[in-house]
PDBQT receptor file of N, H, CA, C and O in Angstrom, charges set to zero:
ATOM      1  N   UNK A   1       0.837  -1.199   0.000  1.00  0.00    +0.000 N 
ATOM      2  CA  UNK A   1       0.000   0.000   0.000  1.00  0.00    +0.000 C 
ATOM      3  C   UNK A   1       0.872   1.249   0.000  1.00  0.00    +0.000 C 
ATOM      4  O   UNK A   1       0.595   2.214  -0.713  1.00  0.00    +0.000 OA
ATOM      5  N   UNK A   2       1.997   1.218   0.859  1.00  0.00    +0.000 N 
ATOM      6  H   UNK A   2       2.222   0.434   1.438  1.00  0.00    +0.000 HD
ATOM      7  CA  UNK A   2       3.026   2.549   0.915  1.00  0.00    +0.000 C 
ATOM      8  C   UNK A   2       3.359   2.609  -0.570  1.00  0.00    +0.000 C 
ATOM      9  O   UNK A   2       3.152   3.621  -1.240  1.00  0.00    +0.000 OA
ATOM     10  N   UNK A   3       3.988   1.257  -1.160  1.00  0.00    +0.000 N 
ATOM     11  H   UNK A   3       4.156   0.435  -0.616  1.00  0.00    +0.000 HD
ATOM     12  CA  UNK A   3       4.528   1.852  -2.731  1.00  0.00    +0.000 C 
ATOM     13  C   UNK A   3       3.750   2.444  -3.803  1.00  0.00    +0.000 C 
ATOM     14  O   UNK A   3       3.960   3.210  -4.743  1.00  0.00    +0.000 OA
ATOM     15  N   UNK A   4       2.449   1.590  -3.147  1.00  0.00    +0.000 N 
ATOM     16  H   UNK A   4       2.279   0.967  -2.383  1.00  0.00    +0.000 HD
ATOM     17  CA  UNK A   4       1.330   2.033  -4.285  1.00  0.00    +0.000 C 
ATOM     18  C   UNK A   4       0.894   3.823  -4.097  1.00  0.00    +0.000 C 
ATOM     19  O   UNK A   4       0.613   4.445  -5.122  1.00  0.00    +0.000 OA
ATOM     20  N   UNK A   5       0.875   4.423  -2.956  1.00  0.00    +0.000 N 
ATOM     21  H   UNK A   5       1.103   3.918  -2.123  1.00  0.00    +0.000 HD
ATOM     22  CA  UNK A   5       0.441   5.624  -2.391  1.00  0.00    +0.000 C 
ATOM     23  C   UNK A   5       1.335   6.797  -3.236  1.00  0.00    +0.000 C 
ATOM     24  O   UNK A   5       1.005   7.780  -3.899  1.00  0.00    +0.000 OA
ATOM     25  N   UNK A   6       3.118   5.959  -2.730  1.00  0.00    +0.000 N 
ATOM     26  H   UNK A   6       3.386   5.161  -2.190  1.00  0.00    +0.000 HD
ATOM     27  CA  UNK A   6       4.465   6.861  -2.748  1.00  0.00    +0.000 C 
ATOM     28  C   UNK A   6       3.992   6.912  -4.930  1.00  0.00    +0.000 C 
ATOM     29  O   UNK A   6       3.903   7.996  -5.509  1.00  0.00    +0.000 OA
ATOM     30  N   UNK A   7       3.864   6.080  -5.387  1.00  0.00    +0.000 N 
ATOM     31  H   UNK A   7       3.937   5.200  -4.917  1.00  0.00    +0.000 HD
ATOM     32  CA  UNK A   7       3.955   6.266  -6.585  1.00  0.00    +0.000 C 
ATOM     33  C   UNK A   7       2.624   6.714  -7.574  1.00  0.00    +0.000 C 
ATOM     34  O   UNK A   7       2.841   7.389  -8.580  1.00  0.00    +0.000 OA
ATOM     35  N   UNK A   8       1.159   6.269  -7.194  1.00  0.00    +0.000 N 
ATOM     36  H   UNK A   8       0.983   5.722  -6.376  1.00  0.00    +0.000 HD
ATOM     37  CA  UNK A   8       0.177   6.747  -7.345  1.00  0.00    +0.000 C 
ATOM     38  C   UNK A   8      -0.793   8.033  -6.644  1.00  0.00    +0.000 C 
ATOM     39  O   UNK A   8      -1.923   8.432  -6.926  1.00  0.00    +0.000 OA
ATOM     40  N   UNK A   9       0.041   8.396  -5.780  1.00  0.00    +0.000 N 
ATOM     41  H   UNK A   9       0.959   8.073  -5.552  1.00  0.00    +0.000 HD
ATOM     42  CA  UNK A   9      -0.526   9.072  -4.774  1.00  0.00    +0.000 C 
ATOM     43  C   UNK A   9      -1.446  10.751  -5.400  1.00  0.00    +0.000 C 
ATOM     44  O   UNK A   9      -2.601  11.162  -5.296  1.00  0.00    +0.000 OA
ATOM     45  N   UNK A  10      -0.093  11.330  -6.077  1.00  0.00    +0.000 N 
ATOM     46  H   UNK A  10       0.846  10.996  -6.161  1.00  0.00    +0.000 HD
ATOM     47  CA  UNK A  10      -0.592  12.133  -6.072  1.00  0.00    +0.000 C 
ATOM     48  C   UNK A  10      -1.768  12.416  -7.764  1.00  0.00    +0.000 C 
ATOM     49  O   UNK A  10      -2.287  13.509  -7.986  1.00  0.00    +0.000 OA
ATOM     50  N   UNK A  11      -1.956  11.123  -8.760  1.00  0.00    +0.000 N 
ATOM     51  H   UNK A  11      -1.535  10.234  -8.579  1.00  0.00    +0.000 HD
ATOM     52  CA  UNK A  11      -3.029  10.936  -9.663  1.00  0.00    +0.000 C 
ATOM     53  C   UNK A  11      -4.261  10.556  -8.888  1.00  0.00    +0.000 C 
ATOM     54  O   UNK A  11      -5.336  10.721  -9.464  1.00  0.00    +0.000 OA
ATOM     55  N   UNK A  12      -4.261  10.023  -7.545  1.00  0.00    +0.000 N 
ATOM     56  H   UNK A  12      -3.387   9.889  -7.077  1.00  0.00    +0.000 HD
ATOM     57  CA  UNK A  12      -5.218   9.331  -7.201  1.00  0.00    +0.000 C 
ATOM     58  C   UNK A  12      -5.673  10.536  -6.542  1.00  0.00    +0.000 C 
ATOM     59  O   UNK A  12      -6.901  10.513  -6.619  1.00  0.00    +0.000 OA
ATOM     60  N   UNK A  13      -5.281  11.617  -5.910  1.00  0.00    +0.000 N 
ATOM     61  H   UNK A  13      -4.283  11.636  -5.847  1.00  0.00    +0.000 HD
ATOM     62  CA  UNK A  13      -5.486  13.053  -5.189  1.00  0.00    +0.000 C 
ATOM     63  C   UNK A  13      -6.300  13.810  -6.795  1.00  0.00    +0.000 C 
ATOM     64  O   UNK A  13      -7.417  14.326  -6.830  1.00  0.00    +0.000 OA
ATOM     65  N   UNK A  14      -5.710  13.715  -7.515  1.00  0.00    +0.000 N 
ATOM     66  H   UNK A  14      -4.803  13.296  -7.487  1.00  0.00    +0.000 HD
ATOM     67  CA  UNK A  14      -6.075  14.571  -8.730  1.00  0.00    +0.000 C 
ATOM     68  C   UNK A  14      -7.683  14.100  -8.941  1.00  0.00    +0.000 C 
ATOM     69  O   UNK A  14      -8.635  14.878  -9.008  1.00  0.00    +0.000 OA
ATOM     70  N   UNK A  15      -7.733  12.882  -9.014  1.00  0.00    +0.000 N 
ATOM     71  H   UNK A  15      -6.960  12.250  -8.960  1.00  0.00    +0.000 HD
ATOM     72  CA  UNK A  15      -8.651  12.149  -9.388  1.00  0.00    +0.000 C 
ATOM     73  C   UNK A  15     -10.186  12.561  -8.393  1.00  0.00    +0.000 C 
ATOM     74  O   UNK A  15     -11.328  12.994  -8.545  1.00  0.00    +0.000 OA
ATOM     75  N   UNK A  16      -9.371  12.137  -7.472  1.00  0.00    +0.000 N 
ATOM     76  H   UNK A  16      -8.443  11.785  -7.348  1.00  0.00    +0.000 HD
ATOM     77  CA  UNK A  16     -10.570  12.682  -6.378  1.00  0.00    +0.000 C 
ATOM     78  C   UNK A  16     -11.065  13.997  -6.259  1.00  0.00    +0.000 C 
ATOM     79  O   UNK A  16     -12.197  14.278  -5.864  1.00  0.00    +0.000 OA
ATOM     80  N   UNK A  17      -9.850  15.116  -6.746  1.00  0.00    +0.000 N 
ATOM     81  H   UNK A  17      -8.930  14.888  -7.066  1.00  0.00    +0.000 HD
ATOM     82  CA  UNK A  17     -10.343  15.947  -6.825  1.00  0.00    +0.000 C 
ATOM     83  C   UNK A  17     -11.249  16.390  -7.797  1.00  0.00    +0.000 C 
ATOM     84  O   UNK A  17     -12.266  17.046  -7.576  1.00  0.00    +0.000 OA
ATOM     85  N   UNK A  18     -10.787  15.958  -9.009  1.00  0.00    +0.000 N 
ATOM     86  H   UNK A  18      -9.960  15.425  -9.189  1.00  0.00    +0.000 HD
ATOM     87  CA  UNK A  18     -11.753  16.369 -10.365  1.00  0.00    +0.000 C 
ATOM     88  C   UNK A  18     -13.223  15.786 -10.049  1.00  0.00    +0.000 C 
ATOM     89  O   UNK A  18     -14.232  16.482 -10.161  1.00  0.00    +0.000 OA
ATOM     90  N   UNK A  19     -13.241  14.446  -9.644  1.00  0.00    +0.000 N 
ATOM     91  H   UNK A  19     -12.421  13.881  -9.553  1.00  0.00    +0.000 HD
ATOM     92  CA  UNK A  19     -14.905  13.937  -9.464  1.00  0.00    +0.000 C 
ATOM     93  C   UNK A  19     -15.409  14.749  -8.379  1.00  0.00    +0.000 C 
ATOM     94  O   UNK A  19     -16.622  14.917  -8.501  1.00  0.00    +0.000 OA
ATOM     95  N   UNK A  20     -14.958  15.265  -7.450  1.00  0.00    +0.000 N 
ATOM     96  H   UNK A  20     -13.973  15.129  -7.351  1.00  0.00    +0.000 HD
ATOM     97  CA  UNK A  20     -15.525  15.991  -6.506  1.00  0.00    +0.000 C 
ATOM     98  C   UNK A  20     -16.441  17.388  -7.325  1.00  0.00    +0.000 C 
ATOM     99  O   UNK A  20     -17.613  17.732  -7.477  1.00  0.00    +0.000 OA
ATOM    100  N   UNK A  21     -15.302  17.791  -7.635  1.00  0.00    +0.000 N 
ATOM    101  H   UNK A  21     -14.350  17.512  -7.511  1.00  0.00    +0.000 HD
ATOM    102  CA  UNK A  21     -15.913  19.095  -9.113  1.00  0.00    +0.000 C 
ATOM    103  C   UNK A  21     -16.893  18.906  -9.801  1.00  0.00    +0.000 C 
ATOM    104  O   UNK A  21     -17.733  19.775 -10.034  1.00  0.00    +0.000 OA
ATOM    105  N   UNK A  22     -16.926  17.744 -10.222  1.00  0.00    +0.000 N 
ATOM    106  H   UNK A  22     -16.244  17.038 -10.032  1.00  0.00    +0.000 HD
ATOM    107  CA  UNK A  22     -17.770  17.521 -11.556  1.00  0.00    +0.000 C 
ATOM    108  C   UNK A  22     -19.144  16.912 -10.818  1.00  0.00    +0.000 C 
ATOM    109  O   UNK A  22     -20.276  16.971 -11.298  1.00  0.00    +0.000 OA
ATOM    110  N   UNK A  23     -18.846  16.433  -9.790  1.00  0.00    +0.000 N 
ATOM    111  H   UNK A  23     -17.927  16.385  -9.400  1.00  0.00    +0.000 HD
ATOM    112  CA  UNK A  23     -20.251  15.856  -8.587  1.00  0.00    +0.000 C 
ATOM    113  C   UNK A  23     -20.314  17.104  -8.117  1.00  0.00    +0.000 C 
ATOM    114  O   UNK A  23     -19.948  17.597  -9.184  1.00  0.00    +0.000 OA
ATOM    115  N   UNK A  24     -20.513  18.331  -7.212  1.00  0.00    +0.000 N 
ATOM    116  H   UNK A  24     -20.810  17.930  -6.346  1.00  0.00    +0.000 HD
ATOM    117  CA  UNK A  24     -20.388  19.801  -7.290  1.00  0.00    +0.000 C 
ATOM    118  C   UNK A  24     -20.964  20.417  -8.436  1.00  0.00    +0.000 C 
ATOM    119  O   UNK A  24     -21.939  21.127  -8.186  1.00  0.00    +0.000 OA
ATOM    120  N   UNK A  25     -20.602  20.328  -9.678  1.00  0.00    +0.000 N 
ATOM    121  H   UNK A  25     -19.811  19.752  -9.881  1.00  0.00    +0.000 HD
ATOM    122  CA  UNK A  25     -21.368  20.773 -10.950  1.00  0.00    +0.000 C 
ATOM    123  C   UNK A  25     -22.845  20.588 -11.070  1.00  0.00    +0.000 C 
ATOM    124  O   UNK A  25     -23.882  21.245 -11.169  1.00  0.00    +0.000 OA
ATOM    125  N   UNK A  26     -22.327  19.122 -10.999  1.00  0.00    +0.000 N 
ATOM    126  H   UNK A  26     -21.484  18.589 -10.918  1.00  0.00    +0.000 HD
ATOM    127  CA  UNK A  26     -23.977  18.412 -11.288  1.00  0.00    +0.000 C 
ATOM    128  C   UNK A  26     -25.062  18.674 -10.567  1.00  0.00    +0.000 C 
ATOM    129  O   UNK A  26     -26.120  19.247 -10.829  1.00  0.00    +0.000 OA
ATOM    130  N   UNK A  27     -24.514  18.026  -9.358  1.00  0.00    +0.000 N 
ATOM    131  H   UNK A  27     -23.655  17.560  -9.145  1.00  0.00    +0.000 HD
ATOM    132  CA  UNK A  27     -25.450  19.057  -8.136  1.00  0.00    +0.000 C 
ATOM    133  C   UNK A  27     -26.163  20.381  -8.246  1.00  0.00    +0.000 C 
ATOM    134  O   UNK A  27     -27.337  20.584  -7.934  1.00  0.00    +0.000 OA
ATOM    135  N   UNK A  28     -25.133  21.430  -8.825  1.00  0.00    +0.000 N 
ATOM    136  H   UNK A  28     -24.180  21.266  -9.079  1.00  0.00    +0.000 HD
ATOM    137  CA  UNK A  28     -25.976  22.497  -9.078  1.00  0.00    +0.000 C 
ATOM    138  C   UNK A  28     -26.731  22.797 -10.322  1.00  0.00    +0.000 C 
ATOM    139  O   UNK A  28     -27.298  23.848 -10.618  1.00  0.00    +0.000 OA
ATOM    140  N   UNK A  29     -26.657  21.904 -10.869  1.00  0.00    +0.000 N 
ATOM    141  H   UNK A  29     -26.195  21.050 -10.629  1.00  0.00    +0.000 HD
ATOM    142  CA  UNK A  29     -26.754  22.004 -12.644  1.00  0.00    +0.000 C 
ATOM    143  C   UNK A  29     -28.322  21.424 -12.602  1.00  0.00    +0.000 C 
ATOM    144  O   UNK A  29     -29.029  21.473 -13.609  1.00  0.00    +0.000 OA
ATOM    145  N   UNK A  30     -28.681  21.003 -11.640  1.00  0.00    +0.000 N 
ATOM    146  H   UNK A  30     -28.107  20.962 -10.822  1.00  0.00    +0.000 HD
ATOM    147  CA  UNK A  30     -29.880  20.317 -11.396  1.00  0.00    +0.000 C 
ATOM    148  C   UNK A  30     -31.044  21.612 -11.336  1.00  0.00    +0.000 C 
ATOM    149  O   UNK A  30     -30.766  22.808 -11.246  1.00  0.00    +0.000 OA
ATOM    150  N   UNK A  31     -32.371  21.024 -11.410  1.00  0.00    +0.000 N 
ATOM    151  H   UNK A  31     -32.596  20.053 -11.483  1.00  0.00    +0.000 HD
ATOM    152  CA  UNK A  31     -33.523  21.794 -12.194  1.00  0.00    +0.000 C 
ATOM    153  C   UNK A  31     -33.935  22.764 -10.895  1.00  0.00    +0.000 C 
ATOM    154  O   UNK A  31     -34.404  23.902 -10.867  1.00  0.00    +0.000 OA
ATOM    155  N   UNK A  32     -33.555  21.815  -9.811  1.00  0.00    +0.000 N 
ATOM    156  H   UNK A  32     -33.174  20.890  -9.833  1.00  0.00    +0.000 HD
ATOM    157  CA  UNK A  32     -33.564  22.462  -8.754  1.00  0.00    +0.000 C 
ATOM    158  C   UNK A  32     -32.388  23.399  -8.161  1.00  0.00    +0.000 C 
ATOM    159  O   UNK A  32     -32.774  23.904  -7.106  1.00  0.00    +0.000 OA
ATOM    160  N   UNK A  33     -31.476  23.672  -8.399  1.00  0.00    +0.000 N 
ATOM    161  H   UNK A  33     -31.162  23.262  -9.256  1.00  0.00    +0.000 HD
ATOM    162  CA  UNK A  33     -30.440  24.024  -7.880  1.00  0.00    +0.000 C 
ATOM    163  C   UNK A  33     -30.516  25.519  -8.053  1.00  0.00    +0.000 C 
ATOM    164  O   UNK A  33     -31.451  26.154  -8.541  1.00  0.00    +0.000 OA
ATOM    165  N   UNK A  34     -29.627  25.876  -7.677  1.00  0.00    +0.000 N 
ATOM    166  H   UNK A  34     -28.868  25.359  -7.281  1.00  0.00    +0.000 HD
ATOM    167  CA  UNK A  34     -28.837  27.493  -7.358  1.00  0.00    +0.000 C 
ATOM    168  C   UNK A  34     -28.629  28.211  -8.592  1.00  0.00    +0.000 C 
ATOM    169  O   UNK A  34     -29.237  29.253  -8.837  1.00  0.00    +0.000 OA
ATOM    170  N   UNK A  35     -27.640  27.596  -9.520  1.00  0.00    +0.000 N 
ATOM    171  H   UNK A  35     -27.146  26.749  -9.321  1.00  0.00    +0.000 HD
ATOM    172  CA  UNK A  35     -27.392  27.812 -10.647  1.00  0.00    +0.000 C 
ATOM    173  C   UNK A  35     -28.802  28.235 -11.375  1.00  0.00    +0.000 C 
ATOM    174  O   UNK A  35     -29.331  29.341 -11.490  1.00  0.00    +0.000 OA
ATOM    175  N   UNK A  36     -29.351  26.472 -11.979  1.00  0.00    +0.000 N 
ATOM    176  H   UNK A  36     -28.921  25.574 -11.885  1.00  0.00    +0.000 HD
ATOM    177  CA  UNK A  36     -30.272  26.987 -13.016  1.00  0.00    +0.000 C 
ATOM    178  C   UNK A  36     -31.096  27.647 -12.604  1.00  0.00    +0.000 C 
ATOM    179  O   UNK A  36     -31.875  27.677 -13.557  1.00  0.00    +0.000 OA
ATOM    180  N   UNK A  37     -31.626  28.375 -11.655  1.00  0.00    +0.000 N 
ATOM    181  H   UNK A  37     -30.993  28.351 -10.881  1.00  0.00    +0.000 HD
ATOM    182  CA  UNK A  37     -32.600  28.822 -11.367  1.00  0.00    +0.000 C 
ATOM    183  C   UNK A  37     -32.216  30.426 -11.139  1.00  0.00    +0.000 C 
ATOM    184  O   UNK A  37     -33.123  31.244 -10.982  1.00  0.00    +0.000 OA
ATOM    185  N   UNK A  38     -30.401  30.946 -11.127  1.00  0.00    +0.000 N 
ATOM    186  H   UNK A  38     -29.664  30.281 -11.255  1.00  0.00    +0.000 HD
ATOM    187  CA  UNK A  38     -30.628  32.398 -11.441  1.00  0.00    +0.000 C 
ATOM    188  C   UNK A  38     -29.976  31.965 -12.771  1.00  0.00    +0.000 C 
ATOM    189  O   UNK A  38     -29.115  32.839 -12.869  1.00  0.00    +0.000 OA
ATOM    190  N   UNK A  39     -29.836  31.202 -13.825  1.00  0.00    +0.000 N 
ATOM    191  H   UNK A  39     -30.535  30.492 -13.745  1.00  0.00    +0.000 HD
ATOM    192  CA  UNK A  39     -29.856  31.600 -15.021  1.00  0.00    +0.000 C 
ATOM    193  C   UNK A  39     -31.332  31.480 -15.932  1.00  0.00    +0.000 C 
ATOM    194  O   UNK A  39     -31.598  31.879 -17.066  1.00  0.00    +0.000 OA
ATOM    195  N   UNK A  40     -31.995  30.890 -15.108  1.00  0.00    +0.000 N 
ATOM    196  H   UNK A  40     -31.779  30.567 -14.187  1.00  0.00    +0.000 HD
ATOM    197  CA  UNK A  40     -33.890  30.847 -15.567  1.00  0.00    +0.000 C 
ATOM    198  C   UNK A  40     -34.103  32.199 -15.287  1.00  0.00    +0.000 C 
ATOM    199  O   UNK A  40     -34.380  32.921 -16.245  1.00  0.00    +0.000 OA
ATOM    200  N   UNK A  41     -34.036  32.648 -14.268  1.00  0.00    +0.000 N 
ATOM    201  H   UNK A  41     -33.811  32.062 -13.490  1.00  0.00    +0.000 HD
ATOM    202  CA  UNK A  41     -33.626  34.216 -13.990  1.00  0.00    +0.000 C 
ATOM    203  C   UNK A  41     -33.425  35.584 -14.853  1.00  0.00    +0.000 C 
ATOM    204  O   UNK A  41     -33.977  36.683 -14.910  1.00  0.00    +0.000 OA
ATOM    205  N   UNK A  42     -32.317  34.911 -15.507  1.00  0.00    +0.000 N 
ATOM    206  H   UNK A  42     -31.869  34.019 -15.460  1.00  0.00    +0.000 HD
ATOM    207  CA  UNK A  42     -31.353  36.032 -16.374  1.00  0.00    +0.000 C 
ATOM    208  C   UNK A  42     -32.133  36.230 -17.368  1.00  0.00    +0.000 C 
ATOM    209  O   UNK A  42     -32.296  37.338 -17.880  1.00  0.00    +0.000 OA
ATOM    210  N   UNK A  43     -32.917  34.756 -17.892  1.00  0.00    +0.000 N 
ATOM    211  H   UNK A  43     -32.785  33.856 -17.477  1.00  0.00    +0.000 HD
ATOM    212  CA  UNK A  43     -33.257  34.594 -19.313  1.00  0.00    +0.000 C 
ATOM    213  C   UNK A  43     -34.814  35.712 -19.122  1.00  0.00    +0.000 C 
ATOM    214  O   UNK A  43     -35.095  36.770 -19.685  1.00  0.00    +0.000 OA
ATOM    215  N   UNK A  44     -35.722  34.725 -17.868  1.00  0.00    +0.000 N 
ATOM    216  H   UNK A  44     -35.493  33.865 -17.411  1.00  0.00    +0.000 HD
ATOM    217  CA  UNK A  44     -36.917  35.438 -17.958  1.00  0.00    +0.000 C 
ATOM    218  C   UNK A  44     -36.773  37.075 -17.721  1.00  0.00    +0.000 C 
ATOM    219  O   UNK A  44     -37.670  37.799 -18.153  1.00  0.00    +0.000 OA
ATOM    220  N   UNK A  45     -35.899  37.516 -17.190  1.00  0.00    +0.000 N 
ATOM    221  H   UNK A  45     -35.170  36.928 -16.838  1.00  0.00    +0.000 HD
ATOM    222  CA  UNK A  45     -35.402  39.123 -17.019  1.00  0.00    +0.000 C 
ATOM    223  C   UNK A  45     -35.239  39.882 -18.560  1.00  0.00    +0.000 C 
ATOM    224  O   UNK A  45     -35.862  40.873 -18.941  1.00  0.00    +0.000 OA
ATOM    225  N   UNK A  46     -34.273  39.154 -19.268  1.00  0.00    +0.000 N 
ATOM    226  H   UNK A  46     -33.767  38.349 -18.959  1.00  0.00    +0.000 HD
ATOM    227  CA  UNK A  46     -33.867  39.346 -20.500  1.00  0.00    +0.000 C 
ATOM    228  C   UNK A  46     -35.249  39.239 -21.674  1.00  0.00    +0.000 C 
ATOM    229  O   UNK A  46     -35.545  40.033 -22.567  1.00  0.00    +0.000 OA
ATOM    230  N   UNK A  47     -35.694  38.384 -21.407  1.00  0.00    +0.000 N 
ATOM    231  H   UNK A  47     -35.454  37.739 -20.682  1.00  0.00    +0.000 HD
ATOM    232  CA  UNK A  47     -37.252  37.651 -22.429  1.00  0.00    +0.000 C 
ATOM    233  C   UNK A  47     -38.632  39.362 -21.729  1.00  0.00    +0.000 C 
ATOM    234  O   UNK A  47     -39.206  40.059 -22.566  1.00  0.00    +0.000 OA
ATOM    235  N   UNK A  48     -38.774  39.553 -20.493  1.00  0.00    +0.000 N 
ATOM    236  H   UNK A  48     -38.307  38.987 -19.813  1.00  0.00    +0.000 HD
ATOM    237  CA  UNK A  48     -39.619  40.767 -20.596  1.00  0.00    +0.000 C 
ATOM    238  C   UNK A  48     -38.730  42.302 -20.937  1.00  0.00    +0.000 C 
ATOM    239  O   UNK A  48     -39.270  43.393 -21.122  1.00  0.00    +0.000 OA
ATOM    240  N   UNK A  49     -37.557  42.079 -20.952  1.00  0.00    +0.000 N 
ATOM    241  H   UNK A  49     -37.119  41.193 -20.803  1.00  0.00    +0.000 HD
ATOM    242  CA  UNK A  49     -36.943  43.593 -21.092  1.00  0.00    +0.000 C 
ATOM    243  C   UNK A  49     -37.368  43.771 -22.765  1.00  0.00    +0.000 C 
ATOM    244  O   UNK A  49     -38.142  44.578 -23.280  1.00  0.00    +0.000 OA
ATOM    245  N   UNK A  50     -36.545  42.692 -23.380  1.00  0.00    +0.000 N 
ATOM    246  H   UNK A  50     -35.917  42.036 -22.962  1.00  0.00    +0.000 HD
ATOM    247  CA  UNK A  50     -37.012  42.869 -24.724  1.00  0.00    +0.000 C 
ATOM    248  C   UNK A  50     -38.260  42.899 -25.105  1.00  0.00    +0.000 C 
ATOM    249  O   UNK A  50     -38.671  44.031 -25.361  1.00  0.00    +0.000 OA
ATOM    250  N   UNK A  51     -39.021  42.022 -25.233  1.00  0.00    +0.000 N 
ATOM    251  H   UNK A  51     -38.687  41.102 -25.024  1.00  0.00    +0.000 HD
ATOM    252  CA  UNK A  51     -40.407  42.227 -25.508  1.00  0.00    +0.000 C 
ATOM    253  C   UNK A  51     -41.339  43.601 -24.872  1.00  0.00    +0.000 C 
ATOM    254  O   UNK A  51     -42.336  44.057 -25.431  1.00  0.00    +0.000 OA
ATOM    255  N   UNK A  52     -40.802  44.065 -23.704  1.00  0.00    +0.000 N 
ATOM    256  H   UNK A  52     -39.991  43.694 -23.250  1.00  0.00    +0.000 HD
ATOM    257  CA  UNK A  52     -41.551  45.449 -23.640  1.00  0.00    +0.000 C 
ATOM    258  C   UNK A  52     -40.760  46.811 -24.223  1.00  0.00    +0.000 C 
ATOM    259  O   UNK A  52     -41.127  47.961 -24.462  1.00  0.00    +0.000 OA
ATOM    260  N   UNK A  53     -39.343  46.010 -24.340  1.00  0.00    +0.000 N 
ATOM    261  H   UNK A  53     -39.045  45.076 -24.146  1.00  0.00    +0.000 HD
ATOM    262  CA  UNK A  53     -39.085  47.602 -25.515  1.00  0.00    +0.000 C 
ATOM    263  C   UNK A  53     -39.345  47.216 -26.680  1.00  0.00    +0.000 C 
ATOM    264  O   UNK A  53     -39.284  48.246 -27.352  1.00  0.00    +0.000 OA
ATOM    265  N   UNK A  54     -39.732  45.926 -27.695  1.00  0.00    +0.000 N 
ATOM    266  H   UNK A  54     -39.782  45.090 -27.149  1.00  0.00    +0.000 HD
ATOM    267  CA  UNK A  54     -40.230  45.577 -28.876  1.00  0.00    +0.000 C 
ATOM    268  C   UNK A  54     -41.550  45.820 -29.119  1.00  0.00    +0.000 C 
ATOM    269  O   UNK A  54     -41.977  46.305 -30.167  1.00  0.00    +0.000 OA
ATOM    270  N   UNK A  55     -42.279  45.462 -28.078  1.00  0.00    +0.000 N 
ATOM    271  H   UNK A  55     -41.933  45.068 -27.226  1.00  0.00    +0.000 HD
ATOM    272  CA  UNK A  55     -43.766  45.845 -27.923  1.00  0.00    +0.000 C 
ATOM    273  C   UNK A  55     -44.806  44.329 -28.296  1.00  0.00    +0.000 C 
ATOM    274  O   UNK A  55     -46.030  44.295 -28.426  1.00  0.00    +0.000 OA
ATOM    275  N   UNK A  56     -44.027  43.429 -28.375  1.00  0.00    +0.000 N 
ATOM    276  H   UNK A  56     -43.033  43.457 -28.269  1.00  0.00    +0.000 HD
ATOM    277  CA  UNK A  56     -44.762  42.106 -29.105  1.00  0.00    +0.000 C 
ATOM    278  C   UNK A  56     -44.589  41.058 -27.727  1.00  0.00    +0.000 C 
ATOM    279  O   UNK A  56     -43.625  41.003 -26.964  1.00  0.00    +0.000 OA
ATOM    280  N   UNK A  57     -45.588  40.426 -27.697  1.00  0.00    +0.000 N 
ATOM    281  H   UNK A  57     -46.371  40.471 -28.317  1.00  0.00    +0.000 HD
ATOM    282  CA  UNK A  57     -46.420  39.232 -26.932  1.00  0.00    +0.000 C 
ATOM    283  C   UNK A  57     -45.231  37.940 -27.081  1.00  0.00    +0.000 C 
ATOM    284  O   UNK A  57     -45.194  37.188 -28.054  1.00  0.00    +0.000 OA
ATOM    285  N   UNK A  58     -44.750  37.903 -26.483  1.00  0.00    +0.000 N 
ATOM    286  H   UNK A  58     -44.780  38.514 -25.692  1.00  0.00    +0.000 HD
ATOM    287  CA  UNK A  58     -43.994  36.299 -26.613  1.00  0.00    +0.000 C 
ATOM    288  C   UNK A  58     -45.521  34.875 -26.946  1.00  0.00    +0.000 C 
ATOM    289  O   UNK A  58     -46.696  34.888 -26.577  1.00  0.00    +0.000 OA
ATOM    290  N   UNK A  59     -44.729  33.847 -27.770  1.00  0.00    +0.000 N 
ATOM    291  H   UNK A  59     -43.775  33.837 -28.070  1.00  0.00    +0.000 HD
ATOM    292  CA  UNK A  59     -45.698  32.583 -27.994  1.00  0.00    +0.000 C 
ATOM    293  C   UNK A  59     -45.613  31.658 -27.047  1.00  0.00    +0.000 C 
ATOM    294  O   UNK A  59     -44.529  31.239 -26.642  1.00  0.00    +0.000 OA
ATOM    295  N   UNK A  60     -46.723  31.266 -26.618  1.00  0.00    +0.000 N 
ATOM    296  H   UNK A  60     -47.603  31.606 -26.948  1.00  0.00    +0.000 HD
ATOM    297  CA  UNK A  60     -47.175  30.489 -25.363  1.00  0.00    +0.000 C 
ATOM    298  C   UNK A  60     -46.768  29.001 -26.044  1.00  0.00    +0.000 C 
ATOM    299  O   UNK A  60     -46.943  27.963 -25.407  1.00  0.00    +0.000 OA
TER     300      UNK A  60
């Protein structure tokens, strides 16, 4: 286990770290999360600014 640590040690640190990130991502990337919900945000902000300086009805 020491040789395996001394010589894999620090890919197996990398490793753990990247899935940690990418599990972290996902998490927020979810329908529920933090994220999509101020970029649902940005969009519906963006979707009435335009349409009330265009003057036209978005399609249902």
């Amino acid at each position: 286990m020491k040789e395996i640590m001394e010589q894999y040690g620090g890919i197996i640190i990398t490793l753990v770290a990247v899935m940690a990130l990418i599990g972290i991502i996902v998490f927020l990337m979810t329908t529920d999360g933090f994220i999509a919900q101020a970029f649902q945000k940005v969009i519906n902000t963006f979707f009435s600014a335009a349409t009330g300086e265009i003057g036209i009805t978005p399609v249902e």
